[in-house]
MDTraj code that builds the backbone (N, CA, C; nanometers):
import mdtraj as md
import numpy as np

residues = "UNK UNK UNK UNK UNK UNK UNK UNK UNK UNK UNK UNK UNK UNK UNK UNK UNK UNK UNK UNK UNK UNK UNK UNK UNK UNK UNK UNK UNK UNK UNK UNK UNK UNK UNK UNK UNK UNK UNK UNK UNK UNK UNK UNK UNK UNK UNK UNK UNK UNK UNK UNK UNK UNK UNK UNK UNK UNK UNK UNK UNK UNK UNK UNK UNK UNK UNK UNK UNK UNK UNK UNK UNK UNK UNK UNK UNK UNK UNK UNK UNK UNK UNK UNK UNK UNK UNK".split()
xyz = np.array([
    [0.0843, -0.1190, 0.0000],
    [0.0000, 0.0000, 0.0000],
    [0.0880, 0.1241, 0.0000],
    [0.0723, 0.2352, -0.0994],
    [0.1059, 0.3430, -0.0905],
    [0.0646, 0.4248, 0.0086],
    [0.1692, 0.5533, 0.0020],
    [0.1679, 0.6511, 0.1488],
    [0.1490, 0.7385, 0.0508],
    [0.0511, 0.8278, 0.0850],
    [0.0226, 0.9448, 0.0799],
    [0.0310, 1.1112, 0.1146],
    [0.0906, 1.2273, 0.0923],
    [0.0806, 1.3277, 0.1525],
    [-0.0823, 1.3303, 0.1819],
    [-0.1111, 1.4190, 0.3493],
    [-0.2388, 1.4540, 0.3291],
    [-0.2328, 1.5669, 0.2863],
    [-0.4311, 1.5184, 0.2154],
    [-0.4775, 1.5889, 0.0818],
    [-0.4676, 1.7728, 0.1729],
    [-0.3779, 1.7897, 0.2490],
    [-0.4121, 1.9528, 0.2882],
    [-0.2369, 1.9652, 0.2846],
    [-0.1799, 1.8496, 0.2237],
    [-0.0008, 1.8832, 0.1856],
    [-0.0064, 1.9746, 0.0505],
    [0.1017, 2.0863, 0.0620],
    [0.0969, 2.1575, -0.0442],
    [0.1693, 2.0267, -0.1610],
    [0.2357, 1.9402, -0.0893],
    [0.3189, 1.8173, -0.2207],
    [0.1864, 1.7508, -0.2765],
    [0.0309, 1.7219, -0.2739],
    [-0.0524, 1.6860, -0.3137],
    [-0.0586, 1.7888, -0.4566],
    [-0.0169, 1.9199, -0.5003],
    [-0.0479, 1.9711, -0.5615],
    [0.0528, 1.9498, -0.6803],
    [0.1332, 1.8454, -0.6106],
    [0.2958, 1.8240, -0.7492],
    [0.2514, 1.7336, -0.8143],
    [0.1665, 1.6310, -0.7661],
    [0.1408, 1.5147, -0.8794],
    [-0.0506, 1.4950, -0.8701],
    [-0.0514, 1.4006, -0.9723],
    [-0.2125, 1.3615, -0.9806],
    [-0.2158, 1.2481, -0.9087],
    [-0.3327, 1.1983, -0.7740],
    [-0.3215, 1.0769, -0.7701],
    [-0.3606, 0.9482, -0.8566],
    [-0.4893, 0.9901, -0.9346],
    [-0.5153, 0.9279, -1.0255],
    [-0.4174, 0.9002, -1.1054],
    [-0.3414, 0.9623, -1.1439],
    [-0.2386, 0.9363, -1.2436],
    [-0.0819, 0.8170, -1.1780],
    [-0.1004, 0.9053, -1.0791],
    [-0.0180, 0.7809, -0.9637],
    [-0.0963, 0.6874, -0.9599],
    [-0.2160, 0.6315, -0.9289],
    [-0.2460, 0.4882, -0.9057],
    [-0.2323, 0.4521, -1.0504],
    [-0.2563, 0.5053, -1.1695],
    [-0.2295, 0.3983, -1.2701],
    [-0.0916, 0.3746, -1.3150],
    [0.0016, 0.4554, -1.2892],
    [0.0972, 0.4425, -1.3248],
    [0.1689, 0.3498, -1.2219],
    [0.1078, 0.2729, -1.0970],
    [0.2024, 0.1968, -1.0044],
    [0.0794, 0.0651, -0.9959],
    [-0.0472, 0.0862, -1.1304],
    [-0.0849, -0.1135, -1.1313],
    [0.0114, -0.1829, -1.1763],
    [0.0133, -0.3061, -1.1742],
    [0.0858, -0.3578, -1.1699],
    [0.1247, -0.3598, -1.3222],
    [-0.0077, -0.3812, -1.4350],
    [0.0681, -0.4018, -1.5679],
    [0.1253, -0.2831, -1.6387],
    [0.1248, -0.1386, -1.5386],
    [0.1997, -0.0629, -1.6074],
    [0.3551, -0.0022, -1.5605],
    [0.3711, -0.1136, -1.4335],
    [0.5008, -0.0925, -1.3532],
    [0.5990, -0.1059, -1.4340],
    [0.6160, -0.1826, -1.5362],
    [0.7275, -0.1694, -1.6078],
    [0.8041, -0.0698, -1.6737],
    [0.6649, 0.0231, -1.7497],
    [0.6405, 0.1405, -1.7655],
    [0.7610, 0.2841, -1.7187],
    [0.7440, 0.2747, -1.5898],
    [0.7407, 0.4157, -1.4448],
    [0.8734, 0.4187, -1.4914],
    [0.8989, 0.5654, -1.4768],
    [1.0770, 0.5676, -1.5041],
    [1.1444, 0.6046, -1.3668],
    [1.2507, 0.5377, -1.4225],
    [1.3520, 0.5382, -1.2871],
    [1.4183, 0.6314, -1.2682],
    [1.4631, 0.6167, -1.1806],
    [1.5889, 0.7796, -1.0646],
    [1.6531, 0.7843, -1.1800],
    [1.7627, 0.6907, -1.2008],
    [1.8690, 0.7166, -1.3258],
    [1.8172, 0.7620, -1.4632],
    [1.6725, 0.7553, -1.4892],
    [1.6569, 0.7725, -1.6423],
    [1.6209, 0.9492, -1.6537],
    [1.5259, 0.9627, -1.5185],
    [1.4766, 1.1556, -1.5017],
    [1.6245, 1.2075, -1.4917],
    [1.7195, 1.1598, -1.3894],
    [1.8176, 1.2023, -1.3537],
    [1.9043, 1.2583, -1.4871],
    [1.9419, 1.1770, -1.5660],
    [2.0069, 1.1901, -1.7081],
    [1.9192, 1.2688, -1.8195],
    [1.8494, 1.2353, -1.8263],
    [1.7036, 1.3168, -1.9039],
    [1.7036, 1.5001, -1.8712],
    [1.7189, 1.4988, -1.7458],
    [1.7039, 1.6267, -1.6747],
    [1.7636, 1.7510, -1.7620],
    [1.9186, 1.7331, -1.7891],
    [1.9725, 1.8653, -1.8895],
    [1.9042, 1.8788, -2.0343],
    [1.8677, 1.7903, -2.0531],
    [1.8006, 1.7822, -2.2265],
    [1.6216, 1.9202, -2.1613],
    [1.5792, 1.8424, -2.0636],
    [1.4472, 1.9259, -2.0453],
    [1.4688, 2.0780, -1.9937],
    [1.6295, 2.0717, -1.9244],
    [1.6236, 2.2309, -1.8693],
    [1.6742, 2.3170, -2.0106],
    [1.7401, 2.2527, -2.1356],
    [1.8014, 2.2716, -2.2180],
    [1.6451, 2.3557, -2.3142],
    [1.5614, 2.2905, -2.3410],
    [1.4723, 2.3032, -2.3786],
    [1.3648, 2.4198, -2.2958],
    [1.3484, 2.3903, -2.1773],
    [1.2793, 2.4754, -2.1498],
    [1.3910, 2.5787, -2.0484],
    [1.3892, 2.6829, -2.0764],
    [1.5178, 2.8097, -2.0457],
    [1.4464, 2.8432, -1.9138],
    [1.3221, 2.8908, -1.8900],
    [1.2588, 2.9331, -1.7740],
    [1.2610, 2.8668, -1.6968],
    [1.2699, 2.7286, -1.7089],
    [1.2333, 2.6513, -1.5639],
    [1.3530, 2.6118, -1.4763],
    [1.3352, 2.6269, -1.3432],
    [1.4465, 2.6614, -1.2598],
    [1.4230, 2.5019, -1.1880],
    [1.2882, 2.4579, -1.1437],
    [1.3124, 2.2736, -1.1375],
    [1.1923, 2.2125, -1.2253],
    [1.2342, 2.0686, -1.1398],
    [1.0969, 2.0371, -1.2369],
    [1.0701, 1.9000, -1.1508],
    [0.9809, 1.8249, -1.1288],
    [0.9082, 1.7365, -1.0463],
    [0.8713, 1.6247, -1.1010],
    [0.9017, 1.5237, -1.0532],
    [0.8730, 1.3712, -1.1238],
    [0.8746, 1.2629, -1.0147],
    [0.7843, 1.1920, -1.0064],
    [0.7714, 1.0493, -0.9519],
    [0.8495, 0.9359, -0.9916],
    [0.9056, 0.8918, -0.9703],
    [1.0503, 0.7773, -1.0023],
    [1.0524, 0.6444, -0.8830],
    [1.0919, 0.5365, -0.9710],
    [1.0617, 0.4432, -0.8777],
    [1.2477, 0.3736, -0.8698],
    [1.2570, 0.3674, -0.7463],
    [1.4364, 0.3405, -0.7485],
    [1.4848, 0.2070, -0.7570],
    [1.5757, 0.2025, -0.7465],
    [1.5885, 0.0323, -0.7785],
    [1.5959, -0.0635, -0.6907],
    [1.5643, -0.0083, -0.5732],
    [1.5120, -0.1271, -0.4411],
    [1.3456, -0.1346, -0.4711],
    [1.2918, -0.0432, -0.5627],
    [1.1769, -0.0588, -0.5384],
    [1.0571, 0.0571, -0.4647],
    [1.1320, 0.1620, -0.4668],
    [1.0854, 0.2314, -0.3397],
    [1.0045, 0.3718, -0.4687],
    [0.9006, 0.4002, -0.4474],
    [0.8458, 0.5414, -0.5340],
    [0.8661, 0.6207, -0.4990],
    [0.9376, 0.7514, -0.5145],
    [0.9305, 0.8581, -0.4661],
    [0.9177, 0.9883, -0.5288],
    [0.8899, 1.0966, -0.5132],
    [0.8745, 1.2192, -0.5774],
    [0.9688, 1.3144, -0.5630],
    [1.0476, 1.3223, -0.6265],
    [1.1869, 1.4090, -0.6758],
    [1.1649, 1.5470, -0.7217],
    [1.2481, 1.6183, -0.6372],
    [1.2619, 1.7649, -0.7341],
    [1.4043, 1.7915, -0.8265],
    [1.4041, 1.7898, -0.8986],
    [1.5815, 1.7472, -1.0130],
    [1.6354, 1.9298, -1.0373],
    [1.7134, 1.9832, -0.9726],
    [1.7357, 2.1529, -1.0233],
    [1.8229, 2.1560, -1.1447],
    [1.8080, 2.2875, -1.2018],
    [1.8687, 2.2831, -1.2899],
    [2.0136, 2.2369, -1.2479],
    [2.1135, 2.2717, -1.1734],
    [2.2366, 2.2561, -1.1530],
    [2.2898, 2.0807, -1.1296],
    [2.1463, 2.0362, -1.1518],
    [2.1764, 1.8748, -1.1369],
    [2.1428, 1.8334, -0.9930],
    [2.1529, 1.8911, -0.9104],
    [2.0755, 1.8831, -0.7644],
    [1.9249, 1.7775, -0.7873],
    [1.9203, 1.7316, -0.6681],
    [1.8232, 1.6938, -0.6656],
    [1.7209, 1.6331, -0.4981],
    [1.6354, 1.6698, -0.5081],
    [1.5831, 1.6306, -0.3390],
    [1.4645, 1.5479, -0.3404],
    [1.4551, 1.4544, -0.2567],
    [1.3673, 1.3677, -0.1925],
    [1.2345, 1.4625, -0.1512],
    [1.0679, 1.4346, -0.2140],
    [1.0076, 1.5404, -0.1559],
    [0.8789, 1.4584, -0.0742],
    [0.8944, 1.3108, -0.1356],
    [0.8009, 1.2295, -0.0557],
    [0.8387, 1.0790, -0.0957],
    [0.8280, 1.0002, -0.0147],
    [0.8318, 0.8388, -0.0247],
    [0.6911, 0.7657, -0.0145],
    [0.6388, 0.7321, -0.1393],
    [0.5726, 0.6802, -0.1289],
    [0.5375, 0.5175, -0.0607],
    [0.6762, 0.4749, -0.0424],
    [0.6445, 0.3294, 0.0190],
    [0.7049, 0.2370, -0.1177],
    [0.7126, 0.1003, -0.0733],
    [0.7413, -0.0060, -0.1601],
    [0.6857, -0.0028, -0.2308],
    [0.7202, -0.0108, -0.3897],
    [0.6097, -0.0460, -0.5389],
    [0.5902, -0.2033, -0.5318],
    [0.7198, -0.2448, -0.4860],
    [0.7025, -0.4303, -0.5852],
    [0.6766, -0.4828, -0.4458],
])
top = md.Topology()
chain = top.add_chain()
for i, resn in enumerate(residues, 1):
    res = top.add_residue(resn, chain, resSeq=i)
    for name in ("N", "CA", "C"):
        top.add_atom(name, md.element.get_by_symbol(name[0]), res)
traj = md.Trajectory(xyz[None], top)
């Protein structure tokens, strides 16, 4: 079972849950991209978009664990919620 911010967390306003529960059934787990793929991905999207200073993504790590990432432009990056075990 997933963990949730409560719905009065301003982090409820970074992702959809609907969009989180389908993206962590099971036949679309394969799907979910990982820490390493946003992580590397990241300069191509700040490259592209000039204004944006971060940017926010759900990533599932390779123990298994979901979490919601903030990636900065400078390559930084912070832990903003753990959702709990996926697999």
């Amino acid at each position: 079972m997933l963990s949730l911010p409560t719905s009065d967390s301003p982090l409820r306003e970074l992702f959809d849950v609907a969009e989180l529960a389908a993206m962590a059934a099971p036949g679309n787990r394969q799907n979910m991209p990982t820490f390493r793929d946003v992580r590397l991905k990241a300069p191509s999207f700040f490259a592209s978009e000039p204004a944006a200073r971060s940017f926010h993504a759900i990533v599932v790590r390779a123990d298994g664990q979901l979490w919601l990432v903030r990636f900065g432009r400078k390559g930084g990056w912070k832990r903003l919620w753990n959702f709990g075990q996926l697999y």
